[in-house]
PDBQT receptor file of N, H, CA, C and O in Angstrom, charges set to zero:
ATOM      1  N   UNK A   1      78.295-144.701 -81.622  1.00  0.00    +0.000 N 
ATOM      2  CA  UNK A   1      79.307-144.448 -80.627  1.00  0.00    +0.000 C 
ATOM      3  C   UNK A   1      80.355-145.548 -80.701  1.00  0.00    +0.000 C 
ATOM      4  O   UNK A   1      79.849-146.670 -80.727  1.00  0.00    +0.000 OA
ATOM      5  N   UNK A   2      81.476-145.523 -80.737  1.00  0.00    +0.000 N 
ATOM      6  H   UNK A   2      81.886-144.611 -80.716  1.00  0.00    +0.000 HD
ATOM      7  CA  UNK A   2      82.363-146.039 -81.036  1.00  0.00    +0.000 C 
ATOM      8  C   UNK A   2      83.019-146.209 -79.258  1.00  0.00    +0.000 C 
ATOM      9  O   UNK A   2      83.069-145.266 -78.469  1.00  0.00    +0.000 OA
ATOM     10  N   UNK A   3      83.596-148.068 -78.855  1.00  0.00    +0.000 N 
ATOM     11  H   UNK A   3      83.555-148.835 -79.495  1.00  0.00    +0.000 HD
ATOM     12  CA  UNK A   3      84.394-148.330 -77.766  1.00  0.00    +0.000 C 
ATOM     13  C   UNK A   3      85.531-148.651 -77.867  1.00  0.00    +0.000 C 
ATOM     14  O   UNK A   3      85.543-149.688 -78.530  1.00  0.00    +0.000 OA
ATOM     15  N   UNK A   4      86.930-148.249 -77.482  1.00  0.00    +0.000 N 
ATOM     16  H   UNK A   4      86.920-147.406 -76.943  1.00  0.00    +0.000 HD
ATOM     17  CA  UNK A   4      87.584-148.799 -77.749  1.00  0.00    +0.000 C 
ATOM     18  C   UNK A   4      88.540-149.519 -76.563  1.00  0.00    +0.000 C 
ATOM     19  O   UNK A   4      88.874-148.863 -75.576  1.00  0.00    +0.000 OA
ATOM     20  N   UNK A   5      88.956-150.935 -76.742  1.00  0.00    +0.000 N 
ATOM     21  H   UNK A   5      88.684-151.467 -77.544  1.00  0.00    +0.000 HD
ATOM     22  CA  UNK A   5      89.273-151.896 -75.595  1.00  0.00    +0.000 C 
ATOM     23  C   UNK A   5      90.590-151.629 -75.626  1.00  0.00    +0.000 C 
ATOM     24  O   UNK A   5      90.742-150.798 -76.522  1.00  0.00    +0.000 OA
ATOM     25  N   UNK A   6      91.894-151.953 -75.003  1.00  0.00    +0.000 N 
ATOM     26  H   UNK A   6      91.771-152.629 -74.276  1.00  0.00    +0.000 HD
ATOM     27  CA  UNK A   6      92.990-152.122 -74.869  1.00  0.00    +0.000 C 
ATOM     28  C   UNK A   6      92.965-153.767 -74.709  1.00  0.00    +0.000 C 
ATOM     29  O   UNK A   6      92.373-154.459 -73.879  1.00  0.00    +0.000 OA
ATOM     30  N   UNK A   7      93.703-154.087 -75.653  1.00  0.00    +0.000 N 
ATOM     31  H   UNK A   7      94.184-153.525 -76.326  1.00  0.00    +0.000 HD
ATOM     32  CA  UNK A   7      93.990-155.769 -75.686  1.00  0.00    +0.000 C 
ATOM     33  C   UNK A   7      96.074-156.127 -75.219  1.00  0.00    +0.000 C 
ATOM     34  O   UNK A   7      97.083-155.926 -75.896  1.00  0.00    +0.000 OA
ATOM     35  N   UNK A   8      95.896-156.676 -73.856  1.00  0.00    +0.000 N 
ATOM     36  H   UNK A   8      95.077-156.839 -73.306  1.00  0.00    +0.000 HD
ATOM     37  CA  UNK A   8      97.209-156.692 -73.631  1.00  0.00    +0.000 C 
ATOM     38  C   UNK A   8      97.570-158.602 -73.026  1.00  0.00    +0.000 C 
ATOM     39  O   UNK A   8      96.884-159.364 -72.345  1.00  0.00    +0.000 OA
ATOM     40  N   UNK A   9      98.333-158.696 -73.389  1.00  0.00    +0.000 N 
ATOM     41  H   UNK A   9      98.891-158.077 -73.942  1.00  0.00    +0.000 HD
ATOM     42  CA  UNK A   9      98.762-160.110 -73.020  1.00  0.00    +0.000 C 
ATOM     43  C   UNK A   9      99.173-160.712 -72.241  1.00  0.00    +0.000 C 
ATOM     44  O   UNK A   9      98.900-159.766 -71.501  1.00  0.00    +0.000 OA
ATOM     45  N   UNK A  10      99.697-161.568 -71.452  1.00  0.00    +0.000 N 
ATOM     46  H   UNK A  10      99.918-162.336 -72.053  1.00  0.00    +0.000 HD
ATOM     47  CA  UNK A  10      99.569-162.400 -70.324  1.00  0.00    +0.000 C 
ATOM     48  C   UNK A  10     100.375-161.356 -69.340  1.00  0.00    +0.000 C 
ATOM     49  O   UNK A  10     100.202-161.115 -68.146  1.00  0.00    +0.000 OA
ATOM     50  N   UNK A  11     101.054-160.975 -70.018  1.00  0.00    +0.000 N 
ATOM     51  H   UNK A  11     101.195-161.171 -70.988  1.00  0.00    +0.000 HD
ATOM     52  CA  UNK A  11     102.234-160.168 -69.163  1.00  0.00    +0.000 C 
ATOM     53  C   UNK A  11     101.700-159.090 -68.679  1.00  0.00    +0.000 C 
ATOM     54  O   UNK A  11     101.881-158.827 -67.490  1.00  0.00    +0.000 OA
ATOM     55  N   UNK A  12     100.969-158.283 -69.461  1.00  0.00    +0.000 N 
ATOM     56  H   UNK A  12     100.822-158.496 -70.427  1.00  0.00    +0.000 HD
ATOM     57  CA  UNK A  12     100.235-156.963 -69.041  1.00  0.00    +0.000 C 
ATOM     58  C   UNK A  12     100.872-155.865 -70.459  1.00  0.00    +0.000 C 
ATOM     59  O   UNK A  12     100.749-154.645 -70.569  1.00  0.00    +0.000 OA
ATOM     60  N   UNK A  13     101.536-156.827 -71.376  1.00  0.00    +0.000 N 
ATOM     61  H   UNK A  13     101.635-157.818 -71.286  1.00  0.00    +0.000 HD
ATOM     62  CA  UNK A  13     102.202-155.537 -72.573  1.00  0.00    +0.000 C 
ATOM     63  C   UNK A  13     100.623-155.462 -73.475  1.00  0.00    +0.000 C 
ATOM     64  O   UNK A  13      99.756-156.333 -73.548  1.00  0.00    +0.000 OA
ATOM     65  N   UNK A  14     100.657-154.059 -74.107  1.00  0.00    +0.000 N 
ATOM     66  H   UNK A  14     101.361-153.351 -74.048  1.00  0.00    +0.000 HD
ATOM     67  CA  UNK A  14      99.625-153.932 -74.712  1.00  0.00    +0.000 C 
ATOM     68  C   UNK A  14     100.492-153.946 -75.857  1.00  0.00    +0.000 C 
ATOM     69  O   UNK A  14     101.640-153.558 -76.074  1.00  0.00    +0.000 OA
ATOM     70  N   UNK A  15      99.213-154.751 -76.804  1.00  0.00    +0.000 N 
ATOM     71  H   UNK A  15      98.281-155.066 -76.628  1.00  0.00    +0.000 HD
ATOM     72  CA  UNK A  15      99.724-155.545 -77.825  1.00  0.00    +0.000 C 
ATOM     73  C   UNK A  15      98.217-155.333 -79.044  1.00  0.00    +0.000 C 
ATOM     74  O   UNK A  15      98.103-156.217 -79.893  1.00  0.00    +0.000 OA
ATOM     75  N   UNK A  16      97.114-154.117 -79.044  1.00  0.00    +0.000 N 
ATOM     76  H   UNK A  16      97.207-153.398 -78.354  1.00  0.00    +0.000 HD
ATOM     77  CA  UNK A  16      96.352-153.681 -79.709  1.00  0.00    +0.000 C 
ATOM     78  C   UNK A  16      95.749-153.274 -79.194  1.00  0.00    +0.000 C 
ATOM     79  O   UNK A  16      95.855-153.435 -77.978  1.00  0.00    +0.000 OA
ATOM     80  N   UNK A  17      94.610-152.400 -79.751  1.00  0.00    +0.000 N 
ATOM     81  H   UNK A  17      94.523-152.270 -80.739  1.00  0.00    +0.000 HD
ATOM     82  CA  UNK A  17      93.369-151.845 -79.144  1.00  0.00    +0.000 C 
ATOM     83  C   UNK A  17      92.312-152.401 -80.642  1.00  0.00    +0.000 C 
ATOM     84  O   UNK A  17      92.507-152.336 -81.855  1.00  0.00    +0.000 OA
ATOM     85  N   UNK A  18      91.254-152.902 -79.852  1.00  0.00    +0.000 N 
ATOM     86  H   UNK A  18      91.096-152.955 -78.866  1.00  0.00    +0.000 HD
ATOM     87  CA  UNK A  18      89.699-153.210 -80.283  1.00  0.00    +0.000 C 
ATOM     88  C   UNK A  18      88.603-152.194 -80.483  1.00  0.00    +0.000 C 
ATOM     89  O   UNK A  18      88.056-151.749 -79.474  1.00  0.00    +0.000 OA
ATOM     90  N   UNK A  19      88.247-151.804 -81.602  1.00  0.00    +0.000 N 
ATOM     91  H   UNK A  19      88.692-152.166 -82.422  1.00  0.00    +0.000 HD
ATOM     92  CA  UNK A  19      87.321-151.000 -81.795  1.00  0.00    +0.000 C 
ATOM     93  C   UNK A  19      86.359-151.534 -82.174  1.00  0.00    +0.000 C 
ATOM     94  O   UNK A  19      86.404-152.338 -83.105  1.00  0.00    +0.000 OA
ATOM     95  N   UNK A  20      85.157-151.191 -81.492  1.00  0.00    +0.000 N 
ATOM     96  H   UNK A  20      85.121-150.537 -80.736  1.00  0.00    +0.000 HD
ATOM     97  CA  UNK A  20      83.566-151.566 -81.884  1.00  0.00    +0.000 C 
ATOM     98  C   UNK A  20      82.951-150.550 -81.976  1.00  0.00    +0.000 C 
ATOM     99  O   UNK A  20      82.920-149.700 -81.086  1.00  0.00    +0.000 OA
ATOM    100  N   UNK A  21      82.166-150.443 -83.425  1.00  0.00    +0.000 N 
ATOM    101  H   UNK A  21      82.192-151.133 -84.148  1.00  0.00    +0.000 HD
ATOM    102  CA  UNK A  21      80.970-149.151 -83.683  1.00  0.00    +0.000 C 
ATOM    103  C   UNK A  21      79.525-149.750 -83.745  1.00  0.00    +0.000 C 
ATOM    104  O   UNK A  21      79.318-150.822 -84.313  1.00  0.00    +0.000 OA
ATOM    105  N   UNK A  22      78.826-149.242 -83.324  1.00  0.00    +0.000 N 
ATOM    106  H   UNK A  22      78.994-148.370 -82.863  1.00  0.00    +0.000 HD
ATOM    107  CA  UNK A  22      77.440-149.564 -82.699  1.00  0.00    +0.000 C 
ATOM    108  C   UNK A  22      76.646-148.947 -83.880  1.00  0.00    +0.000 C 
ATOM    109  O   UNK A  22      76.617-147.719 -83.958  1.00  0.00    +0.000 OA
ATOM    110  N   UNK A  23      76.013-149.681 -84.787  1.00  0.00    +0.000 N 
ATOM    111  H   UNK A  23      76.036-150.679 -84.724  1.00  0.00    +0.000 HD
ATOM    112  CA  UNK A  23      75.348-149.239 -86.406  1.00  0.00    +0.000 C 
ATOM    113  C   UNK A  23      74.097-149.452 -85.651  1.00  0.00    +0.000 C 
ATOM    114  O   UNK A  23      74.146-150.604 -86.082  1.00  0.00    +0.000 OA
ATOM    115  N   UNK A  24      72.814-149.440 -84.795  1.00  0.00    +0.000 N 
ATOM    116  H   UNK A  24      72.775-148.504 -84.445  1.00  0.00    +0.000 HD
ATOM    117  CA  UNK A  24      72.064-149.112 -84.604  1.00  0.00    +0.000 C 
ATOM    118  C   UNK A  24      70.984-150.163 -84.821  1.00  0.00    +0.000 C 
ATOM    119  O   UNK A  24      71.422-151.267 -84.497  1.00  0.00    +0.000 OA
ATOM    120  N   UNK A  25      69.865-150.202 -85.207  1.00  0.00    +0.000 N 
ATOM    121  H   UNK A  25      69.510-149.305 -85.470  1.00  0.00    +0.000 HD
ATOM    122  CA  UNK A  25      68.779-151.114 -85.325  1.00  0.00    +0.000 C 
ATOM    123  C   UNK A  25      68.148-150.994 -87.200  1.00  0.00    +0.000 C 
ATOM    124  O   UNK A  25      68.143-149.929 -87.818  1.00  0.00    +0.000 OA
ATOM    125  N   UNK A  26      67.803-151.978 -87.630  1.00  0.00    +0.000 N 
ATOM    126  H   UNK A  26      67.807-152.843 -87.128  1.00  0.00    +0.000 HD
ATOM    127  CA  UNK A  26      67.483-152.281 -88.882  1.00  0.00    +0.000 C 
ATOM    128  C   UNK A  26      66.117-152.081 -89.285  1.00  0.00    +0.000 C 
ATOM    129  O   UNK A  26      65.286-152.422 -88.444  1.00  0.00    +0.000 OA
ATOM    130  N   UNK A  27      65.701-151.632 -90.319  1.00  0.00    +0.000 N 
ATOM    131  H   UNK A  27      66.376-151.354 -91.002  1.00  0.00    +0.000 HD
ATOM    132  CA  UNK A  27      64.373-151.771 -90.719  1.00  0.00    +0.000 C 
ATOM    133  C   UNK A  27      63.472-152.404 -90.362  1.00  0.00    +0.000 C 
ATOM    134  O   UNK A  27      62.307-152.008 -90.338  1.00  0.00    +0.000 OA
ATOM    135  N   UNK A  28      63.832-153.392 -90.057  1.00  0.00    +0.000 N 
ATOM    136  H   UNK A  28      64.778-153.713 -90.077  1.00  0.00    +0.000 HD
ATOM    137  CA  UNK A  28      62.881-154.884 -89.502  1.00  0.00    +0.000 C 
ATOM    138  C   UNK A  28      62.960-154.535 -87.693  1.00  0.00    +0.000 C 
ATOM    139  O   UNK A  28      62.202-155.167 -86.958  1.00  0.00    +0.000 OA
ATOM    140  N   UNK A  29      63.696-153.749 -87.242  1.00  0.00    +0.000 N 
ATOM    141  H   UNK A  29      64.312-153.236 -87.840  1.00  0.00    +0.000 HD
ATOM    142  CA  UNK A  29      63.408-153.671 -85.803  1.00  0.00    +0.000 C 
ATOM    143  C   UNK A  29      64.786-154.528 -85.048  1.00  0.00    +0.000 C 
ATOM    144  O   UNK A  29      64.835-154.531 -83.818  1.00  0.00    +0.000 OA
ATOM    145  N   UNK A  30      65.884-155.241 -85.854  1.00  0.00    +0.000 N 
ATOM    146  H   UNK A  30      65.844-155.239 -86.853  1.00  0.00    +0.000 HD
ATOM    147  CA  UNK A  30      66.080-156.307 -84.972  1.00  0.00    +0.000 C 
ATOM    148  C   UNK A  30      67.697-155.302 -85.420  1.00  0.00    +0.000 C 
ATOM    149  O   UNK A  30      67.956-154.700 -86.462  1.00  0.00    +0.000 OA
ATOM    150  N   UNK A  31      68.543-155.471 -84.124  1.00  0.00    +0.000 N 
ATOM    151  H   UNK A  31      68.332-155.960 -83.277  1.00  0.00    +0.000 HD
ATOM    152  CA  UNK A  31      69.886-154.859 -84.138  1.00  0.00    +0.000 C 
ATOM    153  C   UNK A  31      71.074-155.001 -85.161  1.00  0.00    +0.000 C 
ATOM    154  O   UNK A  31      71.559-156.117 -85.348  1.00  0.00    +0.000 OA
ATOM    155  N   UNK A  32      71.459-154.118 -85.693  1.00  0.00    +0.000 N 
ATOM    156  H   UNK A  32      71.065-153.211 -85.541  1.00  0.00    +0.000 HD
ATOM    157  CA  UNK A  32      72.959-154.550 -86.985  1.00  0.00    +0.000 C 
ATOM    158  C   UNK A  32      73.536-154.900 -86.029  1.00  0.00    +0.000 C 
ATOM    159  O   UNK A  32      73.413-154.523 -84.864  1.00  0.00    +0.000 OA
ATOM    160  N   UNK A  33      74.564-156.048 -86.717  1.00  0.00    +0.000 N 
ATOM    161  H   UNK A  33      74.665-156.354 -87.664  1.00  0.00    +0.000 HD
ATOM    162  CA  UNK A  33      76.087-156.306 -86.237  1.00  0.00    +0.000 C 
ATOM    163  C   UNK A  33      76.783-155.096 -86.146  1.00  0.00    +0.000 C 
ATOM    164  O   UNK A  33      76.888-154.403 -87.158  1.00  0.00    +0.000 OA
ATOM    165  N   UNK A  34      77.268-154.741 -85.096  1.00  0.00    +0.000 N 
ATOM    166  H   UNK A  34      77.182-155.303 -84.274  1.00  0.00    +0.000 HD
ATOM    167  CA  UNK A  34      78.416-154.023 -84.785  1.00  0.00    +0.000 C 
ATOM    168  C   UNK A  34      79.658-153.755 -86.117  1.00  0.00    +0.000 C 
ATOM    169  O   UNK A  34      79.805-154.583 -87.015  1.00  0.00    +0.000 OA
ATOM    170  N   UNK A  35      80.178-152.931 -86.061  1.00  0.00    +0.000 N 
ATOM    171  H   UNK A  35      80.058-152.258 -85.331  1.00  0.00    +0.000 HD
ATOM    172  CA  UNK A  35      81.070-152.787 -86.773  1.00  0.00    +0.000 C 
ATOM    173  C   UNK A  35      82.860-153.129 -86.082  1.00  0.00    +0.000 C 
ATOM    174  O   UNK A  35      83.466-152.362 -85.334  1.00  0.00    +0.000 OA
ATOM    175  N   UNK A  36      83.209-154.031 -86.433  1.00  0.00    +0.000 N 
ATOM    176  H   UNK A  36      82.717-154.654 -87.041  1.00  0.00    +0.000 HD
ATOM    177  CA  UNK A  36      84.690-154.109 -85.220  1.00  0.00    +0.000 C 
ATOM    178  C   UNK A  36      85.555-154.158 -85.849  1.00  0.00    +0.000 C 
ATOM    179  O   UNK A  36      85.444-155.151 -86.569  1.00  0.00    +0.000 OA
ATOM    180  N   UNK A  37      86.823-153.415 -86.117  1.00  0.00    +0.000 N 
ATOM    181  H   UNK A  37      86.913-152.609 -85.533  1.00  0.00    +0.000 HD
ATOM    182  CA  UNK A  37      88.090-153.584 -85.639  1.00  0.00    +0.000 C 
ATOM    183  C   UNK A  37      89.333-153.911 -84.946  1.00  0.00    +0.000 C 
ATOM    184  O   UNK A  37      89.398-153.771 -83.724  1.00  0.00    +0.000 OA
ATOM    185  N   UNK A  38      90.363-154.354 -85.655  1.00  0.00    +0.000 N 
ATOM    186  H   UNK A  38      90.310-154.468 -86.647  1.00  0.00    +0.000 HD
ATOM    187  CA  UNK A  38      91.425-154.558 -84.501  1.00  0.00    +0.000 C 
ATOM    188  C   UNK A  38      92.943-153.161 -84.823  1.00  0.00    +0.000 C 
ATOM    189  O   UNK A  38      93.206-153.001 -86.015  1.00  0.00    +0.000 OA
ATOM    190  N   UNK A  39      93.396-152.697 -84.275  1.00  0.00    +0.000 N 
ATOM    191  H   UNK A  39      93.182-152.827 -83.307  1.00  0.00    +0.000 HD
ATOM    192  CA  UNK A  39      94.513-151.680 -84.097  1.00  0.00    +0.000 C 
ATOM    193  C   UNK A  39      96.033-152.206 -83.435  1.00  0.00    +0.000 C 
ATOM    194  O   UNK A  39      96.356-151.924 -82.281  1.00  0.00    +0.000 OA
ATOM    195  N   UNK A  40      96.650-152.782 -84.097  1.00  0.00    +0.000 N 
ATOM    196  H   UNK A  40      96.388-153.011 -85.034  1.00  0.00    +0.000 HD
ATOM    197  CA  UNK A  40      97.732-153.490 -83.485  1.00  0.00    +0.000 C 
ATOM    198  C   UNK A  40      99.005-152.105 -83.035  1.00  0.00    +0.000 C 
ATOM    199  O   UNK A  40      99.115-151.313 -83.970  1.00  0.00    +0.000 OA
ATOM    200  N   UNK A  41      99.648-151.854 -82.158  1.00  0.00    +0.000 N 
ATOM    201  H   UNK A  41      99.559-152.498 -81.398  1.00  0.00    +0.000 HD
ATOM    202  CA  UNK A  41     100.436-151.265 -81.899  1.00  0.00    +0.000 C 
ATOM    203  C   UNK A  41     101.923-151.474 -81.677  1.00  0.00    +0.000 C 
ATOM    204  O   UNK A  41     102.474-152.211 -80.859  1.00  0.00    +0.000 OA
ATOM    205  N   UNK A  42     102.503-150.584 -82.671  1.00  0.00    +0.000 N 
ATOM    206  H   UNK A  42     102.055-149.986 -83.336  1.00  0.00    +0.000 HD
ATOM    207  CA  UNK A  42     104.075-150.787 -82.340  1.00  0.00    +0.000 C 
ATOM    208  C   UNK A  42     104.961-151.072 -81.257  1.00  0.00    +0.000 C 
ATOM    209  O   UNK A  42     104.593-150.065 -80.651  1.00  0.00    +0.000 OA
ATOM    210  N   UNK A  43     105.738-151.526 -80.550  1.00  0.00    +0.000 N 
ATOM    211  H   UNK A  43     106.036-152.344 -81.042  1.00  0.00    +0.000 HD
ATOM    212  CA  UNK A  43     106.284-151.718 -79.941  1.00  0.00    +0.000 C 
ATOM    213  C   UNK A  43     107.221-150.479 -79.185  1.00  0.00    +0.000 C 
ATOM    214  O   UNK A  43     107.445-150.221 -78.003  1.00  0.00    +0.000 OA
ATOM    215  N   UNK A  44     107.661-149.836 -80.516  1.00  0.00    +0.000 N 
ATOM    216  H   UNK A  44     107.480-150.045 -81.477  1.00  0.00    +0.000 HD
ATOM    217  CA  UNK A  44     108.663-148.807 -80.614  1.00  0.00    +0.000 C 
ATOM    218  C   UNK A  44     107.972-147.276 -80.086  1.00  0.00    +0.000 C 
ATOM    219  O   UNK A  44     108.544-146.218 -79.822  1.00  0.00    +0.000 OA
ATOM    220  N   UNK A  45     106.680-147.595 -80.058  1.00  0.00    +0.000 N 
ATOM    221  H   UNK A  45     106.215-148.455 -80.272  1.00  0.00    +0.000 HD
ATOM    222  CA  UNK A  45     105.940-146.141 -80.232  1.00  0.00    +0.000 C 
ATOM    223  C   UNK A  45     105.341-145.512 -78.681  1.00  0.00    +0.000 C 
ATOM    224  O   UNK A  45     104.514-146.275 -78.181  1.00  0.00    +0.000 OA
ATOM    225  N   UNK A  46     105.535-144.665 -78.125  1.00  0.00    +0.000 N 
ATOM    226  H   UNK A  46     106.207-144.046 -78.531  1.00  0.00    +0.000 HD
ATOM    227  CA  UNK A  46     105.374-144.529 -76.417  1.00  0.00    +0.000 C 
ATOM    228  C   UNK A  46     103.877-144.356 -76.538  1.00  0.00    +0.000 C 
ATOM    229  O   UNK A  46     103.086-144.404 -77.480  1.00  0.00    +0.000 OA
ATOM    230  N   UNK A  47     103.782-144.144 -75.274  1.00  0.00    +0.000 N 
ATOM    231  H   UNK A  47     104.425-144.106 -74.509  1.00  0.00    +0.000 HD
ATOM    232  CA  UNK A  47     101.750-144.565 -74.560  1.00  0.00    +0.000 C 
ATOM    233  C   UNK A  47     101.609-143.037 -75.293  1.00  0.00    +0.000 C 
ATOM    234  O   UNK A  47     100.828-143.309 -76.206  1.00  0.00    +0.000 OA
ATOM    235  N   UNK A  48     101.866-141.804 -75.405  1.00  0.00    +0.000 N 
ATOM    236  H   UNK A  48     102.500-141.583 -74.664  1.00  0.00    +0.000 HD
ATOM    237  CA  UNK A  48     101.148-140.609 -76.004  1.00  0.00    +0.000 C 
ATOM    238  C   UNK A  48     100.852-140.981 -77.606  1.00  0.00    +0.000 C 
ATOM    239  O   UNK A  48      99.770-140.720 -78.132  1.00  0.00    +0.000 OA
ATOM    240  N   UNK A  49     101.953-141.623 -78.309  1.00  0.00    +0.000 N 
ATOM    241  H   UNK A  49     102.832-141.835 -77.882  1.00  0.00    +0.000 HD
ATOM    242  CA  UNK A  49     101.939-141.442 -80.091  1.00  0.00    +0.000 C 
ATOM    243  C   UNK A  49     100.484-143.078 -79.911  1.00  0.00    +0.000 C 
ATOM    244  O   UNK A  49      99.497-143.141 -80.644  1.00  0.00    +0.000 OA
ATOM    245  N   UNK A  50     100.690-143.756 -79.193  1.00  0.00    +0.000 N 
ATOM    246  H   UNK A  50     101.491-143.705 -78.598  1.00  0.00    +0.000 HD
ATOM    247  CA  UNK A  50      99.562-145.152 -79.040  1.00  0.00    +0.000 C 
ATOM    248  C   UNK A  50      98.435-144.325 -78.693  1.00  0.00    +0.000 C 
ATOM    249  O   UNK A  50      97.426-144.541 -79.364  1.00  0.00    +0.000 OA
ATOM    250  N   UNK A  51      98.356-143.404 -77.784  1.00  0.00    +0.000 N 
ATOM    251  H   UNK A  51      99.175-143.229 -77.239  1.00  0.00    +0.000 HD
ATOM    252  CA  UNK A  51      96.569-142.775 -77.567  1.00  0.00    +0.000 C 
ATOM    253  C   UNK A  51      96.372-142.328 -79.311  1.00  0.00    +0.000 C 
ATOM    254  O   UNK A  51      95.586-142.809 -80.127  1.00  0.00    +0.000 OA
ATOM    255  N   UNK A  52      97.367-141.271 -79.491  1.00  0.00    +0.000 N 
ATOM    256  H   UNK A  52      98.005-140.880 -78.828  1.00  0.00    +0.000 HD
ATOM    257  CA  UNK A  52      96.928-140.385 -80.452  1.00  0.00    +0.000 C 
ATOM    258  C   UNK A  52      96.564-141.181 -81.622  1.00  0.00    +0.000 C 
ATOM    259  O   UNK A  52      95.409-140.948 -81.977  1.00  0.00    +0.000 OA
ATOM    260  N   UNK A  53      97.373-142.323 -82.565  1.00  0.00    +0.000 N 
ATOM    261  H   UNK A  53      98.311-142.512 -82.277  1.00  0.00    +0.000 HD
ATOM    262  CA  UNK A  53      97.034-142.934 -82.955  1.00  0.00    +0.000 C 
ATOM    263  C   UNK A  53      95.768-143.959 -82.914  1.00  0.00    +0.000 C 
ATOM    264  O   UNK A  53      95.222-144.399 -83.926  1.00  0.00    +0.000 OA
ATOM    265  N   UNK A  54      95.532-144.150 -82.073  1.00  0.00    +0.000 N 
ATOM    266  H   UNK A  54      95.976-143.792 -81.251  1.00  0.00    +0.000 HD
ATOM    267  CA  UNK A  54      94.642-144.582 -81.337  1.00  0.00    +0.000 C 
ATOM    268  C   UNK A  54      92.989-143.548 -81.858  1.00  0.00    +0.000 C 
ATOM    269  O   UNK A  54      92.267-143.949 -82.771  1.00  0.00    +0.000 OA
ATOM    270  N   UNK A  55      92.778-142.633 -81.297  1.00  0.00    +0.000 N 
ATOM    271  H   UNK A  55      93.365-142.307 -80.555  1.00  0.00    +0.000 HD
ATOM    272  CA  UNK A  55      92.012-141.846 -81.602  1.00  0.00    +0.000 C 
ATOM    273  C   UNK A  55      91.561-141.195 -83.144  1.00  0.00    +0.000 C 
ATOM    274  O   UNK A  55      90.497-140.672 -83.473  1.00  0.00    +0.000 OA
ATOM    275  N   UNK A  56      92.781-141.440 -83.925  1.00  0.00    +0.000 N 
ATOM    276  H   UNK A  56      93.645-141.865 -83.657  1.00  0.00    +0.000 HD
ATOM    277  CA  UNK A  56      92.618-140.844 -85.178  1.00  0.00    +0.000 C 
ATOM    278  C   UNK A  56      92.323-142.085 -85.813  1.00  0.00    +0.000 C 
ATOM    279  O   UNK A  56      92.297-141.984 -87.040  1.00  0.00    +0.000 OA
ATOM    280  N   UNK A  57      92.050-143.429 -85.286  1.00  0.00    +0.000 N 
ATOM    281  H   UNK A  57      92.071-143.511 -84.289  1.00  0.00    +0.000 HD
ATOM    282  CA  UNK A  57      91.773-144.494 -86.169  1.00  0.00    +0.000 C 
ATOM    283  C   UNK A  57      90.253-144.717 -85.817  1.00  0.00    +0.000 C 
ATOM    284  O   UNK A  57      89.492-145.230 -86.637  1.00  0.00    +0.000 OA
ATOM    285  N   UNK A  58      89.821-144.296 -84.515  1.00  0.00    +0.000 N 
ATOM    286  H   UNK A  58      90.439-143.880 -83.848  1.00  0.00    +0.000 HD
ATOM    287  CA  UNK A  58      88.396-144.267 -84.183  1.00  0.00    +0.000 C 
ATOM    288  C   UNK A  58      87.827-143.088 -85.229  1.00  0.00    +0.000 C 
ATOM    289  O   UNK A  58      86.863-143.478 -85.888  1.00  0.00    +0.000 OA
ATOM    290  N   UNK A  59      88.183-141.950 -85.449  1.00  0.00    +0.000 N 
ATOM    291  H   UNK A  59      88.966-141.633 -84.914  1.00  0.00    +0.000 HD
ATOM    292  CA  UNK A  59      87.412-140.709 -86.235  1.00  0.00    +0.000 C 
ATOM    293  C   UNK A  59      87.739-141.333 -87.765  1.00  0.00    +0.000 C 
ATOM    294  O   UNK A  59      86.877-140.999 -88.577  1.00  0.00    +0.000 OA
ATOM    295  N   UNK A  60      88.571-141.984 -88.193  1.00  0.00    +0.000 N 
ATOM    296  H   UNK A  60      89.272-142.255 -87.533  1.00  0.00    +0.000 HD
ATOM    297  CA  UNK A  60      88.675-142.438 -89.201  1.00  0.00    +0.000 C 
ATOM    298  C   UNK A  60      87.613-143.563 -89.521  1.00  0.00    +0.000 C 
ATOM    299  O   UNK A  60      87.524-143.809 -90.724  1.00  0.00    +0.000 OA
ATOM    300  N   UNK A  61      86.947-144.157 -88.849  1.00  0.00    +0.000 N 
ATOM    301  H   UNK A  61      87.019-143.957 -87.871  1.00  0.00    +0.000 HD
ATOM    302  CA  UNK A  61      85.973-145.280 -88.870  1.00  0.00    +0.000 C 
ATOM    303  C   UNK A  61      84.649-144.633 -89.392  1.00  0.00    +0.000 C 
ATOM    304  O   UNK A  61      83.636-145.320 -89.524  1.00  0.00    +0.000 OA
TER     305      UNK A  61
């Protein structure tokens, strides 16, 4: 299952989104590292093209 954070800066501008994928538990019993990403976002690009983008980089993972 894949989370993804909104990372925004002092001001409140969002300035990426954080993706973490959850790879499950290992042979030995003891948990994988996560899988993480970072998604930096354009400036130029409005909050609908940032979700959508957004989403097609999670199914892309």
């Amino acid at each position: 299952m894949a989370n993804i954070q909104a990372r925004r800066d002092k001001s409140g501008k969002l300035i990426s989104f954080s993706v973490r994928v959850h790879r499950g538990i290992g042979a030995d019993g003891k948990p994988l590292k996560p899988y993480t990403a970072t998604f930096k976002v354009s400036p130029t690009w409005t909050e609908k093209k940032r979700a959508k983008k957004g989403r097609s980089f999670r199914r892309d993972l």
